[in-house]
C-alpha positions in Angstrom: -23.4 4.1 4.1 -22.0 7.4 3.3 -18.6 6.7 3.3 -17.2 6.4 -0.1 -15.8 2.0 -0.2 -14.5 0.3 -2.9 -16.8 -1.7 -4.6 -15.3 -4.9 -4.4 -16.3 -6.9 -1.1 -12.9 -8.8 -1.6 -9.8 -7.2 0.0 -6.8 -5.9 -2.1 -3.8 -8.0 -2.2 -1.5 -7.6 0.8 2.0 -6.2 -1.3 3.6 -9.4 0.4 1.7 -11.7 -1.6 2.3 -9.7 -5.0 5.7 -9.8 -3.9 5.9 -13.5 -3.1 3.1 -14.8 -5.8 4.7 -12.6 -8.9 8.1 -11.0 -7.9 10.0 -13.6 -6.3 8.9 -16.3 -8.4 9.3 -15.2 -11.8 12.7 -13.6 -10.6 13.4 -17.9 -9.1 14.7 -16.3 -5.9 13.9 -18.2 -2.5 13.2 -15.8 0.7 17.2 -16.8 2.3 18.2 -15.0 -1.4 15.6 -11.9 -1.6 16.3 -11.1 2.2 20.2 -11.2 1.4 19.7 -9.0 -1.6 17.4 -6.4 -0.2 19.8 -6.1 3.0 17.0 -7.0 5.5 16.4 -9.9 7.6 14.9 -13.3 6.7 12.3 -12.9 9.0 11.2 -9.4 8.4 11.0 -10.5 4.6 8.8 -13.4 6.2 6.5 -10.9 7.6 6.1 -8.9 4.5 5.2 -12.3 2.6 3.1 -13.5 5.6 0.8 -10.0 5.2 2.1 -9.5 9.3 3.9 -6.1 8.8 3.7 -3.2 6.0 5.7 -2.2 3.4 7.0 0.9 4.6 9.0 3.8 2.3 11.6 2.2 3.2 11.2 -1.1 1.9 9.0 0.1 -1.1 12.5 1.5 -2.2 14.5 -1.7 -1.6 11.6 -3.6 -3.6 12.0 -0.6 -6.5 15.3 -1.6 -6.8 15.0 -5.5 -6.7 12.4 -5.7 -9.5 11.8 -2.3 -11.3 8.7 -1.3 -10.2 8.7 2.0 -8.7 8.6 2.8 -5.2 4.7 4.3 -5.4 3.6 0.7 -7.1 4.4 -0.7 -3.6 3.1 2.4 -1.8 0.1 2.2 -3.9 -0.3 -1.7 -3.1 -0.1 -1.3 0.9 -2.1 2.0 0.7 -5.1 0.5 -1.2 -4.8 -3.0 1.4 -4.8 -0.8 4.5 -7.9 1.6 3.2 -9.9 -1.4 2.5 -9.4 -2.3 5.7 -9.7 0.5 7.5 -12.6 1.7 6.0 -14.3 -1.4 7.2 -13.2 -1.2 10.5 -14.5 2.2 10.9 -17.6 2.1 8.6 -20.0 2.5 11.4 -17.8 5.7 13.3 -17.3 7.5 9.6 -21.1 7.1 9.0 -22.0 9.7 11.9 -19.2 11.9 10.7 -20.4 14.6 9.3 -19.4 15.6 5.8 -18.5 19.0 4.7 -18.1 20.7 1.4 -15.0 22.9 0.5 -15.2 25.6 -1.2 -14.1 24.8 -5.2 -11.3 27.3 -5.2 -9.7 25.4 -2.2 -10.0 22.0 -4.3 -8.2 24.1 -6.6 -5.6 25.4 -4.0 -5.1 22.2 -2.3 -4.8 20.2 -5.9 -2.5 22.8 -7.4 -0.2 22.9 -4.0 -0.1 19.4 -3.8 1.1 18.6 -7.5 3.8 21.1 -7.0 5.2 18.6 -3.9 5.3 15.8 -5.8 
């Protein structure tokens, strides 16, 4: 397979469970009291935890604030589940794609242009 996969053949945590495994437990606060606290509904906490729905900008910034971690820790967590994923899904489709070198000075470009938007 061509496509570049991460070597592990588990999946990477869902954010939901590093949110309700670590985050929620050490800080003792029940799903009623996180859900309160973030300003979102029980149930589309519940979600989150459950795996069922993404953590979105949005919420990444709501779970910043809760516990410290920074907005691109959850970002990171729900980009790396959803590649895994994806990747897997579509391992057969990105095989007969072909792949195509860029030029180095367009790495360059497109790496320079892209650390000046962050």
């Amino acid at each position: 397979m061509s496509t570049e996969l991460p070597l592990s053949t588990d999946p990477p945590p869902h954010p939901g469970a590093v949110l309700g495994n670590h985050v929620l437990r050490k800080l003792r606060l029940t799903v009623t009291q996180a859900a309160q606290e973030l300003a979102i509904a029980r149930q589309t906490l519940h979600r989150v935890l459950a795996g069922t729905a993404a953590v979105t900008p949005e919420m990444a910034a709501r779970l910043a604030r809760l516990c410290g971690r920074s907005t691109h820790f959850w970002l990171d967590v729900q980009l790396a589940h959803d590649l895994w994923h994806a990747q897997r899904a579509l391992a057969e489709t990105l095989d007969r794609i072909p792949a195509h070198a860029l030029p180095d000075t367009l790495k360059t470009d497109i790496l320079a242009h892209h650390a000046r938007s962050r």
